[in-house]
N, C-alpha and C positions, 0 to 999 in steps of 0.2 A: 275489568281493568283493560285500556287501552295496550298497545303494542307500544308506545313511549313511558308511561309509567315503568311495564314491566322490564323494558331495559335500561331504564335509568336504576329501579329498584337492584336489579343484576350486577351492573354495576356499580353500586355502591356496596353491593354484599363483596363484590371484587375486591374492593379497596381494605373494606375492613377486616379481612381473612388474617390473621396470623402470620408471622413467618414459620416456615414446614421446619419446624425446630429440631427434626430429628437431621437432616442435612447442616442445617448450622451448626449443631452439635459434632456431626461427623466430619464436618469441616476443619473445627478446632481444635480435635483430637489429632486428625491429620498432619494438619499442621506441627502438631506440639509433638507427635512421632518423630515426624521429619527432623525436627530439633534435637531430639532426642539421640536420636542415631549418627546426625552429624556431629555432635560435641564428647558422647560418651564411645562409640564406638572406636578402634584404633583404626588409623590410616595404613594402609600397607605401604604409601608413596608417601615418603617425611618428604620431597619437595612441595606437599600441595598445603597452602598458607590460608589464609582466612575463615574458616572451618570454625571459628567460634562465631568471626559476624554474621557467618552467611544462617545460624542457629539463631541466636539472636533476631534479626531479620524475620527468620521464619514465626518467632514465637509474637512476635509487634503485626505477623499477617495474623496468626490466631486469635487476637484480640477482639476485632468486630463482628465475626461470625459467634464467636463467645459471649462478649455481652450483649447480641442480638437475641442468643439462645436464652441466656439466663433473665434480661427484661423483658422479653418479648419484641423487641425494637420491629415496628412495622413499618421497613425501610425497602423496597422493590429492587434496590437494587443486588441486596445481600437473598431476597429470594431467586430472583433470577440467575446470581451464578453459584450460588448455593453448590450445585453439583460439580462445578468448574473448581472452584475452591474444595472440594474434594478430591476430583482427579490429579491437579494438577503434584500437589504433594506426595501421592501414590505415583505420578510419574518423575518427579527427582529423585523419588526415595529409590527406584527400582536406579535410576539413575548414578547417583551416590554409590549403592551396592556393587555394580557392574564397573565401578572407575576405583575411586579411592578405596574400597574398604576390602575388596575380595579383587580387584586387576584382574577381573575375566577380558575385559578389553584392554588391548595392547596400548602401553604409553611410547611415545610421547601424543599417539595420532589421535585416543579419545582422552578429552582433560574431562576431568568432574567439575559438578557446578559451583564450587568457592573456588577455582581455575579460572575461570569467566568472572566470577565476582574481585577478581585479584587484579586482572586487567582494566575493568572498567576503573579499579579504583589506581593504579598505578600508571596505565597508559594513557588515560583519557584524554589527554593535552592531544596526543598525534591521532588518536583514534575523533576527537571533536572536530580538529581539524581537516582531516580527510573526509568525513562528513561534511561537514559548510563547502569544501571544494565540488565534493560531489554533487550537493543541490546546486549553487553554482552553475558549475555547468550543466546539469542536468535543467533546471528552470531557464537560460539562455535558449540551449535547444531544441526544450520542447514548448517554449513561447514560439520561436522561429516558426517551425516547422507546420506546428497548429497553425498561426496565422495565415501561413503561403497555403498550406492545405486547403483552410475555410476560402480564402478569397479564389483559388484556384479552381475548385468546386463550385461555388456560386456561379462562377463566369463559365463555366460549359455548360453547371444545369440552364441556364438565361441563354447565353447566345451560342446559336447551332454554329457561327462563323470561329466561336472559337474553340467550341466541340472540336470541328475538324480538323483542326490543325492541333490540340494539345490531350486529346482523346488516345490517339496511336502512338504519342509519346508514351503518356501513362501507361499504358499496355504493354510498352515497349520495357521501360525502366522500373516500372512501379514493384514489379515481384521478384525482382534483383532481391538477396537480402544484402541488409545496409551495409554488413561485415565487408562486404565482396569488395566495399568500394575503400578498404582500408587504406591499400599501398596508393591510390591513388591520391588519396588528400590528405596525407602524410607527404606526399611529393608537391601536390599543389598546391597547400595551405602553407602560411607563412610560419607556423608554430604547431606542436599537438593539440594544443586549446582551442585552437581553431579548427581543427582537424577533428577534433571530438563534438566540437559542436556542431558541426555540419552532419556527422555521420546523422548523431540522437535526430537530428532537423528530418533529413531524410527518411529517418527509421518512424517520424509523426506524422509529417505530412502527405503519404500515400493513405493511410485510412482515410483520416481526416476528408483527403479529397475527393476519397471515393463514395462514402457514406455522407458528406455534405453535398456532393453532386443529383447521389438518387434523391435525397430530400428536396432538395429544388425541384428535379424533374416529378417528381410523384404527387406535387402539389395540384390541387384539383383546378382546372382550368375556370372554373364558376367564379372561385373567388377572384380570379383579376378580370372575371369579365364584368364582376358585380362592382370592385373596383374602379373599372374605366369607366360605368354608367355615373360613379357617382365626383368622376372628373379629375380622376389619379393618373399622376404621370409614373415616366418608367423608374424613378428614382424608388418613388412611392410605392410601385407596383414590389420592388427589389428587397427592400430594405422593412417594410411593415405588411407585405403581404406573402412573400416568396420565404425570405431568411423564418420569422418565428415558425411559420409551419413546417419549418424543414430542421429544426432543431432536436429533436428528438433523435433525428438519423444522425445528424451534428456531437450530440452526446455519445450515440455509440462509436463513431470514430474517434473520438476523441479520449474514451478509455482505450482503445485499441492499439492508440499511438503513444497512451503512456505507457502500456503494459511492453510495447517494443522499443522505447525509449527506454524503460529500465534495462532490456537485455546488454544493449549497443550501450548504452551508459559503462559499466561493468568491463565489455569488452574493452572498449576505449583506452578504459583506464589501465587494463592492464599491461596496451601494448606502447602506451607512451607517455601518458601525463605523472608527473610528478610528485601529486597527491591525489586524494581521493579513495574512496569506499575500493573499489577495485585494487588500486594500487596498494592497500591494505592488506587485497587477501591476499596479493601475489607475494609480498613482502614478508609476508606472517608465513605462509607457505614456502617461498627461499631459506629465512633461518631456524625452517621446524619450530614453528611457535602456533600449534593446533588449539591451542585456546584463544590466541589473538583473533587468529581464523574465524572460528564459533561465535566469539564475542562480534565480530562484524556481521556475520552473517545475521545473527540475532539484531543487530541493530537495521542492517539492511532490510530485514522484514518489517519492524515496527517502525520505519521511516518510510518505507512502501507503502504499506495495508494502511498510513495515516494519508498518504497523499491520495489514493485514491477514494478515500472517506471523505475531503477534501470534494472533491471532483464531483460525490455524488451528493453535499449538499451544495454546493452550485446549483447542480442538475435541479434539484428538489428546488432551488429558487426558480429559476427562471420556468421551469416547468411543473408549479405547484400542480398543475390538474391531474400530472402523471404520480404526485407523492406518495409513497406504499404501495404503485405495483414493484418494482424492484429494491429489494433489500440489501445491504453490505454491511 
Protein backbone atom coordinates (compact mmCIF):
# COMPACT_ATOMS: atom_id res chain seq x y z
CA UNK A 1 0.00 0.00 0.00
CA UNK A 2 1.22 3.25 -1.17
CA UNK A 3 1.73 6.33 1.45
CA UNK A 4 -1.67 8.01 -0.20
CA UNK A 5 -3.87 5.12 0.20
CA UNK A 6 -2.51 4.70 3.85
CA UNK A 7 -3.47 8.25 4.71
CA UNK A 8 -6.55 8.67 3.01
CA UNK A 9 -7.55 5.13 4.69
CA UNK A 10 -6.40 7.05 8.39
CA UNK A 11 -8.29 9.41 7.65
CA UNK A 12 -11.31 8.10 6.89
CA UNK A 13 -10.94 5.86 10.05
CA UNK A 14 -10.73 9.65 11.61
CA UNK A 15 -13.86 10.62 10.46
CA UNK A 16 -15.74 7.50 11.37
CA UNK A 17 -14.58 7.22 15.08
CA UNK A 18 -17.40 7.82 17.50
CA UNK A 19 -18.06 10.64 19.77
CA UNK A 20 -15.65 9.96 23.20
CA UNK A 21 -19.02 9.39 24.82
CA UNK A 22 -17.92 9.18 28.27
CA UNK A 23 -16.98 13.19 28.03
CA UNK A 24 -20.40 13.94 26.33
CA UNK A 25 -21.92 12.20 29.03
CA UNK A 26 -19.85 14.02 31.74
CA UNK A 27 -20.62 17.06 30.03
CA UNK A 28 -24.33 16.68 30.42
CA UNK A 29 -24.26 15.75 33.93
CA UNK A 30 -22.32 18.68 34.43
CA UNK A 31 -24.33 20.70 32.97
CA UNK A 32 -27.68 19.23 34.64
CA UNK A 33 -25.52 19.72 38.38
CA UNK A 34 -25.08 23.23 37.58
CA UNK A 35 -28.91 23.50 37.23
CA UNK A 36 -29.36 21.77 39.79
CA UNK A 37 -27.52 23.70 42.38
CA UNK A 38 -28.66 26.99 40.99
CA UNK A 39 -32.59 26.43 41.33
CA UNK A 40 -32.66 23.94 44.36
CA UNK A 41 -30.05 25.30 46.40
CA UNK A 42 -31.01 28.66 48.75
CA UNK A 43 -29.35 32.01 47.90
CA UNK A 44 -27.92 33.59 50.84
CA UNK A 45 -28.34 37.16 48.68
CA UNK A 46 -32.37 37.52 48.20
CA UNK A 47 -31.17 40.48 45.82
CA UNK A 48 -29.65 38.13 43.18
CA UNK A 49 -32.83 37.62 40.42
CA UNK A 50 -32.78 35.19 37.51
CA UNK A 51 -31.47 31.98 39.27
CA UNK A 52 -34.29 29.89 37.61
CA UNK A 53 -33.44 31.15 33.85
CA UNK A 54 -29.85 31.15 34.13
CA UNK A 55 -30.93 26.77 35.31
CA UNK A 56 -33.09 26.61 32.73
CA UNK A 57 -30.34 27.85 30.28
CA UNK A 58 -28.02 25.60 31.65
CA UNK A 59 -30.26 22.52 31.24
CA UNK A 60 -31.04 23.65 26.99
CA UNK A 61 -26.65 23.64 27.03
CA UNK A 62 -27.09 19.91 28.31
CA UNK A 63 -29.09 18.96 25.72
CA UNK A 64 -26.64 18.23 22.85
CA UNK A 65 -23.73 16.72 24.50
CA UNK A 66 -26.76 14.27 25.80
CA UNK A 67 -28.29 13.41 22.70
CA UNK A 68 -24.90 13.25 21.21
CA UNK A 69 -24.19 10.71 24.06
CA UNK A 70 -27.33 8.67 23.87
CA UNK A 71 -27.38 8.50 19.67
CA UNK A 72 -24.12 8.45 19.01
CA UNK A 73 -24.24 11.74 17.03
CA UNK A 74 -20.81 11.82 15.07
CA UNK A 75 -20.61 15.66 15.12
CA UNK A 76 -16.54 17.12 15.57
CA UNK A 77 -17.79 19.70 16.97
CA UNK A 78 -19.40 18.34 20.27
CA UNK A 79 -16.07 16.06 20.27
CA UNK A 80 -13.79 18.72 20.21
CA UNK A 81 -15.12 20.83 23.17
CA UNK A 82 -16.28 17.82 24.79
CA UNK A 83 -13.99 18.69 27.71
CA UNK A 84 -14.60 22.53 27.46
CA UNK A 85 -18.33 21.77 28.02
CA UNK A 86 -17.19 19.96 31.18
CA UNK A 87 -14.97 22.34 32.64
CA UNK A 88 -16.89 25.21 32.00
CA UNK A 89 -19.93 24.12 34.32
CA UNK A 90 -17.39 22.80 37.15
CA UNK A 91 -16.17 26.46 36.80
CA UNK A 92 -19.65 28.49 37.49
CA UNK A 93 -20.58 25.96 39.80
CA UNK A 94 -17.44 26.54 42.00
CA UNK A 95 -18.45 30.05 40.86
CA UNK A 96 -22.26 30.18 42.06
CA UNK A 97 -20.85 28.37 45.52
CA UNK A 98 -18.32 31.24 46.41
CA UNK A 99 -21.12 34.21 45.45
CA UNK A 100 -24.72 33.46 46.02
CA UNK A 101 -25.05 30.32 47.82
CA UNK A 102 -22.12 30.48 50.79
CA UNK A 103 -20.90 34.68 50.27
CA UNK A 104 -17.34 33.62 50.73
CA UNK A 105 -16.82 36.63 48.44
CA UNK A 106 -17.63 40.04 49.50
CA UNK A 107 -20.80 41.72 47.80
CA UNK A 108 -21.52 44.14 46.17
CA UNK A 109 -17.71 43.73 44.52
CA UNK A 110 -18.16 39.87 43.23
CA UNK A 111 -21.84 39.41 41.72
CA UNK A 112 -22.76 35.50 40.71
CA UNK A 113 -23.59 34.49 37.36
CA UNK A 114 -27.52 35.12 37.09
CA UNK A 115 -26.11 38.89 38.31
CA UNK A 116 -24.60 39.14 34.81
CA UNK A 117 -27.38 37.09 33.35
CA UNK A 118 -29.88 39.98 34.88
CA UNK A 119 -27.86 42.73 33.26
CA UNK A 120 -27.62 41.52 29.85
CA UNK A 121 -31.22 41.07 30.07
CA UNK A 122 -32.37 44.45 31.82
CA UNK A 123 -29.47 46.81 30.67
CA UNK A 124 -28.90 45.70 27.27
CA UNK A 125 -30.39 48.91 25.59
CA UNK A 126 -27.31 51.14 27.37
CA UNK A 127 -24.86 48.32 27.60
CA UNK A 128 -25.71 47.74 23.06
CA UNK A 129 -25.27 51.06 22.88
CA UNK A 130 -22.04 51.63 24.39
CA UNK A 131 -20.84 48.77 22.33
CA UNK A 132 -21.90 50.18 18.63
CA UNK A 133 -20.17 53.60 20.13
CA UNK A 134 -17.10 51.73 20.98
CA UNK A 135 -16.64 49.82 17.58
CA UNK A 136 -17.42 53.21 16.08
CA UNK A 137 -14.79 54.76 17.11
CA UNK A 138 -12.62 52.19 17.53
CA UNK A 139 -13.07 51.06 13.58
CA UNK A 140 -12.61 55.20 12.65
CA UNK A 141 -9.33 55.00 14.34
CA UNK A 142 -7.88 52.16 13.72
CA UNK A 143 -8.84 52.34 9.76
CA UNK A 144 -6.86 55.81 10.29
CA UNK A 145 -4.13 54.84 11.79
CA UNK A 146 -3.50 51.39 9.79
CA UNK A 147 -3.72 53.31 6.50
CA UNK A 148 -1.03 56.32 7.49
CA UNK A 149 0.98 53.53 9.07
CA UNK A 150 0.80 51.18 5.72
CA UNK A 151 1.48 54.19 3.43
CA UNK A 152 3.98 55.69 5.73
CA UNK A 153 6.09 52.47 5.77
CA UNK A 154 5.98 51.76 2.25
CA UNK A 155 7.53 55.29 1.46
CA UNK A 156 10.65 54.91 3.76
CA UNK A 157 10.97 51.12 2.94
CA UNK A 158 11.21 52.61 -1.27
CA UNK A 159 12.77 56.02 -0.87
CA UNK A 160 16.01 56.65 1.22
CA UNK A 161 14.97 60.61 0.66
CA UNK A 162 12.10 60.01 2.79
CA UNK A 163 13.82 57.63 5.17
CA UNK A 164 15.73 60.72 6.17
CA UNK A 165 13.77 62.94 7.02
CA UNK A 166 10.70 60.74 8.57
CA UNK A 167 12.90 57.96 10.07
CA UNK A 168 14.18 60.20 13.27
CA UNK A 169 10.73 61.46 13.52
CA UNK A 170 9.44 57.82 14.09
CA UNK A 171 12.23 57.26 16.64
CA UNK A 172 11.52 60.28 17.97
CA UNK A 173 7.59 60.03 18.75
CA UNK A 174 6.96 56.50 17.78
CA UNK A 175 7.61 54.90 21.65
CA UNK A 176 5.66 57.85 23.34
CA UNK A 177 2.79 55.73 24.69
CA UNK A 178 -0.41 56.99 23.03
CA UNK A 179 -1.96 57.88 26.61
CA UNK A 180 0.82 60.70 27.06
CA UNK A 181 -0.68 62.40 24.25
CA UNK A 182 -4.08 62.79 26.28
CA UNK A 183 -4.31 66.48 27.54
CA UNK A 184 -2.94 67.51 24.41
CA UNK A 185 -5.75 66.44 21.98
CA UNK A 186 -8.36 67.02 24.36
CA UNK A 187 -6.96 70.61 23.95
CA UNK A 188 -6.46 70.49 20.30
CA UNK A 189 -9.19 68.35 18.98
CA UNK A 190 -12.52 70.08 18.39
CA UNK A 191 -14.57 67.46 20.50
CA UNK A 192 -13.42 64.01 22.64
CA UNK A 193 -14.59 62.01 19.46
CA UNK A 194 -11.97 63.42 17.91
CA UNK A 195 -9.60 63.31 20.45
CA UNK A 196 -10.31 59.49 20.92
CA UNK A 197 -9.83 59.04 17.45
CA UNK A 198 -6.64 60.38 16.98
CA UNK A 199 -5.22 58.84 20.10
CA UNK A 200 -6.54 54.84 18.87
CA UNK A 201 -4.89 56.24 15.17
CA UNK A 202 -1.57 56.93 16.82
CA UNK A 203 -1.73 54.04 19.20
CA UNK A 204 -2.05 51.78 15.29
CA UNK A 205 -0.06 53.41 13.07
CA UNK A 206 3.65 53.21 14.81
CA UNK A 207 3.56 49.10 14.41
CA UNK A 208 1.98 49.26 11.28
CA UNK A 209 4.75 51.64 10.13
CA UNK A 210 7.46 49.90 11.55
CA UNK A 211 6.68 46.20 10.55
CA UNK A 212 5.45 47.51 6.93
CA UNK A 213 8.80 49.41 6.65
CA UNK A 214 11.07 46.24 7.38
CA UNK A 215 8.83 44.24 4.92
CA UNK A 216 9.64 46.71 2.12
CA UNK A 217 13.24 46.85 2.98
CA UNK A 218 13.90 42.91 3.48
CA UNK A 219 12.51 42.30 0.14
CA UNK A 220 15.07 40.44 -1.96
CA UNK A 221 16.52 42.84 -4.49
CA UNK A 222 16.42 39.78 -7.38
CA UNK A 223 12.99 40.28 -7.57
CA UNK A 224 12.94 43.97 -8.91
CA UNK A 225 15.85 43.38 -10.80
CA UNK A 226 13.93 40.32 -12.56
CA UNK A 227 11.10 42.85 -12.69
CA UNK A 228 13.04 45.69 -14.48
CA UNK A 229 14.51 42.99 -17.10
CA UNK A 230 11.03 42.16 -17.84
CA UNK A 231 10.20 46.22 -18.42
CA UNK A 232 8.34 47.32 -14.95
CA UNK A 233 8.20 50.65 -13.92
CA UNK A 234 8.47 51.98 -10.26
CA UNK A 235 4.67 51.97 -9.99
CA UNK A 236 4.93 48.34 -10.70
CA UNK A 237 7.99 47.64 -8.94
CA UNK A 238 5.80 49.16 -5.57
CA UNK A 239 2.66 48.10 -5.71
CA UNK A 240 2.98 44.04 -7.25
CA UNK A 241 6.47 43.43 -6.35
CA UNK A 242 7.44 45.42 -3.08
CA UNK A 243 3.76 45.70 -1.03
CA UNK A 244 2.62 41.63 -1.50
CA UNK A 245 6.20 40.38 -0.29
CA UNK A 246 6.03 42.68 2.45
CA UNK A 247 2.74 41.71 3.85
CA UNK A 248 3.32 39.19 6.21
CA UNK A 249 5.37 41.83 8.28
CA UNK A 250 2.30 44.09 7.18
CA UNK A 251 0.00 41.57 9.20
CA UNK A 252 2.15 41.38 12.17
CA UNK A 253 1.85 45.23 12.60
CA UNK A 254 -1.27 45.31 12.16
CA UNK A 255 -2.32 42.92 15.05
CA UNK A 256 0.07 44.84 17.03
CA UNK A 257 -1.94 47.95 16.38
CA UNK A 258 -5.16 46.40 17.20
CA UNK A 259 -4.06 44.77 20.25
CA UNK A 260 -2.88 48.88 21.42
CA UNK A 261 -5.81 50.30 19.71
CA UNK A 262 -7.97 48.17 22.14
CA UNK A 263 -5.81 49.61 25.31
CA UNK A 264 -6.20 53.56 24.28
CA UNK A 265 -9.82 52.53 23.06
CA UNK A 266 -10.81 51.81 26.79
CA UNK A 267 -8.66 54.69 28.13
CA UNK A 268 -10.31 57.31 25.85
CA UNK A 269 -13.40 56.37 26.91
CA UNK A 270 -12.99 56.78 30.23
CA UNK A 271 -11.60 60.23 30.32
CA UNK A 272 -14.20 61.82 28.06
CA UNK A 273 -16.50 60.36 25.54
CA UNK A 274 -19.90 60.09 26.44
CA UNK A 275 -20.76 56.53 25.59
CA UNK A 276 -18.90 53.57 24.92
CA UNK A 277 -17.51 50.12 26.47
CA UNK A 278 -15.13 52.29 28.68
CA UNK A 279 -17.51 54.73 29.74
CA UNK A 280 -19.53 51.58 30.85
CA UNK A 281 -16.99 50.50 33.15
CA UNK A 282 -16.38 53.65 34.59
CA UNK A 283 -20.10 54.22 35.15
CA UNK A 284 -20.74 50.77 36.41
CA UNK A 285 -17.84 51.35 38.87
CA UNK A 286 -19.05 55.14 40.09
CA UNK A 287 -22.57 53.60 41.26
CA UNK A 288 -21.17 50.34 42.58
CA UNK A 289 -22.79 48.14 39.97
CA UNK A 290 -19.87 45.19 39.85
CA UNK A 291 -22.10 43.11 37.75
CA UNK A 292 -22.52 45.84 35.16
CA UNK A 293 -18.69 45.93 35.33
CA UNK A 294 -18.20 41.97 34.75
CA UNK A 295 -21.10 41.94 32.20
CA UNK A 296 -18.93 44.51 30.00
CA UNK A 297 -15.97 43.17 30.63
CA UNK A 298 -17.23 39.79 29.34
CA UNK A 299 -18.47 41.46 26.47
CA UNK A 300 -15.35 43.27 25.89
CA UNK A 301 -13.52 39.96 25.50
CA UNK A 302 -15.89 38.30 23.19
CA UNK A 303 -16.14 41.56 20.97
CA UNK A 304 -12.14 41.56 21.09
CA UNK A 305 -11.03 37.78 20.64
CA UNK A 306 -13.93 38.12 17.62
CA UNK A 307 -12.09 41.03 15.97
CA UNK A 308 -9.13 39.73 15.88
CA UNK A 309 -10.35 36.32 14.58
CA UNK A 310 -11.60 38.66 11.98
CA UNK A 311 -8.06 39.90 11.21
CA UNK A 312 -6.65 36.54 11.07
CA UNK A 313 -8.95 35.34 8.45
CA UNK A 314 -8.06 38.27 6.18
CA UNK A 315 -4.56 37.35 6.90
CA UNK A 316 -5.48 33.48 5.78
CA UNK A 317 -6.89 35.34 2.64
CA UNK A 318 -4.54 37.27 1.27
CA UNK A 319 -1.82 34.98 2.54
CA UNK A 320 -3.18 31.46 1.80
CA UNK A 321 0.56 30.02 1.37
CA UNK A 322 1.07 31.01 5.15
CA UNK A 323 -2.68 29.19 6.22
CA UNK A 324 -2.00 26.97 9.40
CA UNK A 325 1.40 28.16 10.50
CA UNK A 326 -0.42 30.45 13.11
CA UNK A 327 -3.47 29.66 14.87
CA UNK A 328 -6.17 31.74 16.95
Amino acid sequence: MDGTGFASRTEEQAHSRPPRGPVLAAAALSWAAFAALVRFWPDLDDSVAYGNLLALASLAIALPPAAGFLFAWRLPALRRLGPWLVALPIGLGVWELATAKLMWLPRPFFAPPQALLEVYIEDWPKLLDSLVHSLELLGCGYALGAASGFVTGVAIGWSRAVGYWVHPVIRLIGPLPPVAWLPLMFFVMPSSWAAAVCLIALASSFPVAILTWSGVSSVDRSYYDIARTLGANQRFLVLKVAIPAALPHVFVGLFMGLSSSFIVLIVAEMMGVKSGLGWYLQWSQGWGAYANMYAALLVMALVFSGLITLLFRLRGRFLAWQKGLVEW
